[in-house]
Kinemage of the C-alpha trace (Angstrom):
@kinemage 1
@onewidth
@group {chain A} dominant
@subgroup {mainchain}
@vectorlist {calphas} color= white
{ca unk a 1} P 18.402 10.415 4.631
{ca unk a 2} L 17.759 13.842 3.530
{ca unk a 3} L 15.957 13.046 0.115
{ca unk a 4} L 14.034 10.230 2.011
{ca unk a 5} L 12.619 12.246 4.423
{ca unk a 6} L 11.121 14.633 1.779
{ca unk a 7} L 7.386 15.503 2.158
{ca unk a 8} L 4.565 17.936 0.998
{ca unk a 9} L 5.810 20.074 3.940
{ca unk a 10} L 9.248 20.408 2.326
{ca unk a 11} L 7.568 22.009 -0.707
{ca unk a 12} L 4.562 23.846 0.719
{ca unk a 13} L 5.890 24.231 3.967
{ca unk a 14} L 3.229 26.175 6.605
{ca unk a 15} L 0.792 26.470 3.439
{ca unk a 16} L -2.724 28.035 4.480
{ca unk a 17} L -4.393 25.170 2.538
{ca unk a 18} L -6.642 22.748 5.169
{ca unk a 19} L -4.509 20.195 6.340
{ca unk a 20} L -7.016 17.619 4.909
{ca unk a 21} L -6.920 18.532 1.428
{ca unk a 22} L -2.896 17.761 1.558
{ca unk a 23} L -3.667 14.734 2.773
{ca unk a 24} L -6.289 13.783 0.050
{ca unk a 25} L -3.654 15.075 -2.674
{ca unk a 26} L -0.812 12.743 -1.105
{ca unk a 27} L -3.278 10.048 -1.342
{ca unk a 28} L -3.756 10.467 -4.429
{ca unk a 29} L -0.166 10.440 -5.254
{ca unk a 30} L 1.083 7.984 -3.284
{ca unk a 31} L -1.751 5.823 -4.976
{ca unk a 32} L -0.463 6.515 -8.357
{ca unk a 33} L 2.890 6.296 -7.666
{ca unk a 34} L 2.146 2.768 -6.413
{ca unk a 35} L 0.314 1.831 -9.406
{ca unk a 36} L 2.923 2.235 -11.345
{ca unk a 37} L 5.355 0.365 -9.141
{ca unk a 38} L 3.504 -2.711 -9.041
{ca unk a 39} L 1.999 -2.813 -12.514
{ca unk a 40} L 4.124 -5.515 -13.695
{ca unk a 41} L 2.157 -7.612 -11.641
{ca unk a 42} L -1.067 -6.944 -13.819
{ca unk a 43} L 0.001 -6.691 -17.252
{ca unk a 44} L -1.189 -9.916 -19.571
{ca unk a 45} L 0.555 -12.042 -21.095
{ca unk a 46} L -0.640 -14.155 -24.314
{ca unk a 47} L -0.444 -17.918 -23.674
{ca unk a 48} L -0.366 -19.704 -27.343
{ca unk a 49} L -2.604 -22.694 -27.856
{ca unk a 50} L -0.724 -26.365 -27.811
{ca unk a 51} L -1.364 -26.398 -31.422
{ca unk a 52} L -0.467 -22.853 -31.856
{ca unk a 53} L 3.066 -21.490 -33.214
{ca unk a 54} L 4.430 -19.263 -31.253
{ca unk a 55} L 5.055 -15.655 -33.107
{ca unk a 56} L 7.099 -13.481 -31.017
{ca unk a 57} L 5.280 -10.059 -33.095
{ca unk a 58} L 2.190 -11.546 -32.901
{ca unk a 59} L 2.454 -12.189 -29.071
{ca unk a 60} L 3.863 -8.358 -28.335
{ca unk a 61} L 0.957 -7.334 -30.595
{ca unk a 62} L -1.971 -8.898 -28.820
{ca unk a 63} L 0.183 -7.466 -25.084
{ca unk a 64} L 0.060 -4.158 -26.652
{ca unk a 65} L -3.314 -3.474 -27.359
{ca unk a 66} L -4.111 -3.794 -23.367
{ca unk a 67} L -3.356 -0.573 -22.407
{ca unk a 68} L -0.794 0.206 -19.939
{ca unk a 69} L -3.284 2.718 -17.807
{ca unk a 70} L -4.924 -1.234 -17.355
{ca unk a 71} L -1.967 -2.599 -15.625
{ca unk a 72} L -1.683 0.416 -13.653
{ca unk a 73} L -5.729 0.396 -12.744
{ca unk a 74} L -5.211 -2.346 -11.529
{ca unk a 75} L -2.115 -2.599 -9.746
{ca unk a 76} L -3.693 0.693 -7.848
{ca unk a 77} L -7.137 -1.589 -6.872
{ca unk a 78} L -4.396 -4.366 -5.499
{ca unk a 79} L -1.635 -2.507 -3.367
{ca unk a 80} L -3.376 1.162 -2.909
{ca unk a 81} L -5.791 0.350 0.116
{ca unk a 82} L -3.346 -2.032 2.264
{ca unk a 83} L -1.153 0.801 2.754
{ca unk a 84} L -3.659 3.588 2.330
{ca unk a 85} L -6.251 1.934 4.899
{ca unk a 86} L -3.107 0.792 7.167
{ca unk a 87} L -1.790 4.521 7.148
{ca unk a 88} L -5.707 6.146 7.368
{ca unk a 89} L -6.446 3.559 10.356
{ca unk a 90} L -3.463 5.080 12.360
{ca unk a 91} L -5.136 8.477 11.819
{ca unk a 92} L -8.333 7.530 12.953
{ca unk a 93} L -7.667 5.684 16.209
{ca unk a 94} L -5.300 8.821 17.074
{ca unk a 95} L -8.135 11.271 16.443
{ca unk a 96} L -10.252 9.160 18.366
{ca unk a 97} L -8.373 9.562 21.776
{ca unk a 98} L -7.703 13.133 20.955
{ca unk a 99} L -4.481 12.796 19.546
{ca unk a 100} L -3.880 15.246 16.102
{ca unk a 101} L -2.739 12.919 13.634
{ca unk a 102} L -1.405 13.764 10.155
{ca unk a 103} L -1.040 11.589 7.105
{ca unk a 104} L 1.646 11.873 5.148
{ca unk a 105} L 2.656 10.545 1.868
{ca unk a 106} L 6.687 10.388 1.975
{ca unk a 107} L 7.420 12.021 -1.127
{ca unk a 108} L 11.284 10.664 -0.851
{ca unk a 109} L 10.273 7.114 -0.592
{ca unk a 110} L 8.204 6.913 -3.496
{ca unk a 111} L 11.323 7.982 -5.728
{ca unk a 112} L 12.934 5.552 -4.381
{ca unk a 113} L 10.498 2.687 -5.314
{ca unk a 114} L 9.894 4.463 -8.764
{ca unk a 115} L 13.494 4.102 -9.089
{ca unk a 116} L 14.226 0.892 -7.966
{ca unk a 117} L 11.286 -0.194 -10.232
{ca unk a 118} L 13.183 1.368 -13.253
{ca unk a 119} L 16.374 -0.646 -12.654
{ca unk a 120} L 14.274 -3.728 -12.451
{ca unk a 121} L 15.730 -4.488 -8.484
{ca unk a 122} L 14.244 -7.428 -8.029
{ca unk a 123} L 14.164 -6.322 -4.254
{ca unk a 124} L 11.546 -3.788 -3.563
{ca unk a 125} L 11.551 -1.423 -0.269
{ca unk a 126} L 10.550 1.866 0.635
{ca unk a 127} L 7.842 3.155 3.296
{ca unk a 128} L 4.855 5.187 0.821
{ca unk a 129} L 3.754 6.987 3.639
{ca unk a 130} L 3.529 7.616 7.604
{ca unk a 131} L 1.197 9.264 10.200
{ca unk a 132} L 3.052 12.074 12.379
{ca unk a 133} L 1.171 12.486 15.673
{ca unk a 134} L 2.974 13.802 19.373
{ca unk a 135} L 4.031 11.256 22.299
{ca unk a 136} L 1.215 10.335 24.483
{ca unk a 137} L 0.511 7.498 26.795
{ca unk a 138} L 1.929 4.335 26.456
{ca unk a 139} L -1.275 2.433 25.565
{ca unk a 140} L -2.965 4.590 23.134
{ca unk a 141} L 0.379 4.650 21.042
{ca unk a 142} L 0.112 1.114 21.358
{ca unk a 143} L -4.081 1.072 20.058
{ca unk a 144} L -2.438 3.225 17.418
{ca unk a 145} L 0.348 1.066 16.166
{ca unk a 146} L -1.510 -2.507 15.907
{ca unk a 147} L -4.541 -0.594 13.834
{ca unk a 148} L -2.583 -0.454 11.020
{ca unk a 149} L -1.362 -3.976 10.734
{ca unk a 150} L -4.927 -5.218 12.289
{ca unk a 151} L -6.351 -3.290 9.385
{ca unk a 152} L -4.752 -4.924 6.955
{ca unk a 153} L -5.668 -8.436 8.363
{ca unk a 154} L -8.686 -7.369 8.309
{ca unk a 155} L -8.402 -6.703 4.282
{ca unk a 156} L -6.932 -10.150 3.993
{ca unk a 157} L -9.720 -11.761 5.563
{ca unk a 158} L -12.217 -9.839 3.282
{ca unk a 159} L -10.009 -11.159 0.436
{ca unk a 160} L -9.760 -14.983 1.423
{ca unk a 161} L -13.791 -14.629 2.213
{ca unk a 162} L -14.555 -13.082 -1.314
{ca unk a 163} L -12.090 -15.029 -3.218
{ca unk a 164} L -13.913 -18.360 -1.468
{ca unk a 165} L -17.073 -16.993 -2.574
{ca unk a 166} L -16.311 -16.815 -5.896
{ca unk a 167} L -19.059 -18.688 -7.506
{ca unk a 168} L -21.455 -16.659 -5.549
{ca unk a 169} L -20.312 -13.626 -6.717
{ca unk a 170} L -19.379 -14.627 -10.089
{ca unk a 171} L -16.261 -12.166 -10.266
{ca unk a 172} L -14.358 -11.722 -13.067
{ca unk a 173} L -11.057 -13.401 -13.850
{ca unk a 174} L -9.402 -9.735 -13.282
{ca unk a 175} L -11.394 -9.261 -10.167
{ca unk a 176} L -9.966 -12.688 -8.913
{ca unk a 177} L -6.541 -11.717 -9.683
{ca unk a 178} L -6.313 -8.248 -7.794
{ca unk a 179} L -8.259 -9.940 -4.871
{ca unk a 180} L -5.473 -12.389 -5.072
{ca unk a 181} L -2.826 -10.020 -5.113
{ca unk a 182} L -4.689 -7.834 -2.070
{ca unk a 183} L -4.557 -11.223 0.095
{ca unk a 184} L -1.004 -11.521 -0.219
{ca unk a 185} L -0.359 -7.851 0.278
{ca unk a 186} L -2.553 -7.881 3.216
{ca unk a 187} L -0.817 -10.835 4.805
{ca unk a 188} L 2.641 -9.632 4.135
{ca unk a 189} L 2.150 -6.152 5.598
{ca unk a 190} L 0.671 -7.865 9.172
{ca unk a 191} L 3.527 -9.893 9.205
{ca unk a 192} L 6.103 -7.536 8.298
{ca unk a 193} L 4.394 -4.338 10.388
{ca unk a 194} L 3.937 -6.724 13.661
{ca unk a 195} L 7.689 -7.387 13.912
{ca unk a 196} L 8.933 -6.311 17.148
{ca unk a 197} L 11.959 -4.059 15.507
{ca unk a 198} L 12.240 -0.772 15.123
{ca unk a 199} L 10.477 1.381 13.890
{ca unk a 200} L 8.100 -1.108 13.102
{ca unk a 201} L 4.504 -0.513 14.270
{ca unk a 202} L 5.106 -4.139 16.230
{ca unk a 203} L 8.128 -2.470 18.076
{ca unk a 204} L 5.259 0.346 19.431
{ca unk a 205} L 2.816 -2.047 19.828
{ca unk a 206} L 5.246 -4.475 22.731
{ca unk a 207} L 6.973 -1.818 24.066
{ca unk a 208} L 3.780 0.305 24.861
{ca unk a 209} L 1.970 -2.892 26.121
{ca unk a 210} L 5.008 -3.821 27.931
{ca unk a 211} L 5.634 -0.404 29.891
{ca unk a 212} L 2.436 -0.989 31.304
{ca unk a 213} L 2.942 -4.145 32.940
C-alpha cells in the first residue's frame, strides 16, 4: 500500500508553503488527472448518414480534428466537482465545528487510475483524494461523513433539474451530455459512499449515529 498512500506530504513533507495553497495545487491535479481518465467518455464519434458510405480515413479524419484537450475539458466539467465538492464538503463541515481538516489529493491513487486507464481495464477504481482531520465526537464525524455523499446528491439533483429544463435554458448538445454524465456520477458516488462498509463515509456515518443511541 506504500505507493497508494503517496501524497504531496511525501514529496514536500513539513514545507513552509500555506497549507491552502497545497490544497489548491492538488486540486488542480487531481482535476486533471481525472480529465484524462474519463475522457473517453467525451470524445465524438462521426455517425455516417443512411445514404452515406462509410470511409474508415474519412471517419478518423473528421474524430481528429476535435482536439483531444476537448475530450479532456470536458471530461474535467463532468467528473471534477462530484469528487472535488464531495472531498471540499468534508472540509468545510469539519472546519465548521472546529475540527482542522486537510484536503488531500492521493497522489498514489491517481497513478493507479492513469494506469488502469492505459491498459484499457474496463474496471475502474481508485480513491482521487481524502480529507485527514483528528477523532472527535461521534456525531460530528458522523455530520462530516454524510456531507460528502449528501453533496453529491445534491449535484445530481441540480443535474436532473437542469437537464429537465432544457428547453428553458436552451443548452447545448455538449452541455447536455456532461450534465448527463454529472447525474450519473452524482448518483453513483451517494450510492457507493453511503454503503455501510468500511472505510466508506456510510460506515462513519451508522456507526457514529449508532454510538449515540
Amino acid at each position: 500500500m506504500g505507493i497508494l498512500n503517496f501524497t504531496r506530504d511525501s514529496i514536500f513533507g513539513a514545507s513552509g508553503m500555506p497549507t491552502f495553497a497545497f490544497e489548491i495545487l492538488d486540486i488542480i491535479i487531481m482535476s486533471l488527472a481525472l480529465g484524462y481518465i474519463f475522457q473517453e467518455y467525451f470524445k465524438p464519434y462521426h455517425k455516417p448518414h443512411e445514404n452515406e458510405k462509410y470511409d474508415p480515413l474519412a471517419t478518423f479524419k473528421k474524430a481528429s480534428k476535435y482536439k483531444i484537450t476537448n475530450s479532456i475539458k470536458y471530461s474535467i466539467l463532468a467528473v471534477a466537482p462530484a469528487i472535488v465538492l464531495h472531498e471540499l464538503a468534508h472540509k468545510f463541515v469539519g472546519l465548521a465545528f472546529g475540527v482542522p481538516s486537510t484536503f488531500y489529493a492521493s497522489y498514489g491513487f491517481l497513478i493507479l487510475g492513469i494506469v488502469l486507464k492505459l491498459v484499457g481495464s474496463p474496471f475502474l477504481f481508485f480513491v482521487p483524494g481524502f480529507v485527514s482531520h483528528p477523532s472527535t465526537t461521534p456525531f460530528i464525524s458522523s455530520l462530516i461523513a454524510v456531507s460528502g455523499p449528501l453533496t453529491n446528491l445534491m449535484l445530481w439533483g441540480i443535474a436532473i433539474i437542469l437537464i429537465k429544463n432544457n428547453k428553458k435554458f436552451n443548452f447545448s448538445e455538449k452541455t447536455i451530455m456532461v450534465l448527463g454524465f454529472m447525474r450519473k456520477i452524482n448518483i453513483f458516488l451517494f450510492f457507493f459512499n453511503i454503503l455501510p462498509i468500511p472505510p466508506f463515509d456510510g460506515y462513519q456515518f451508522f456507526a457514529g449515529i449508532l454510538s449515540l443511541l
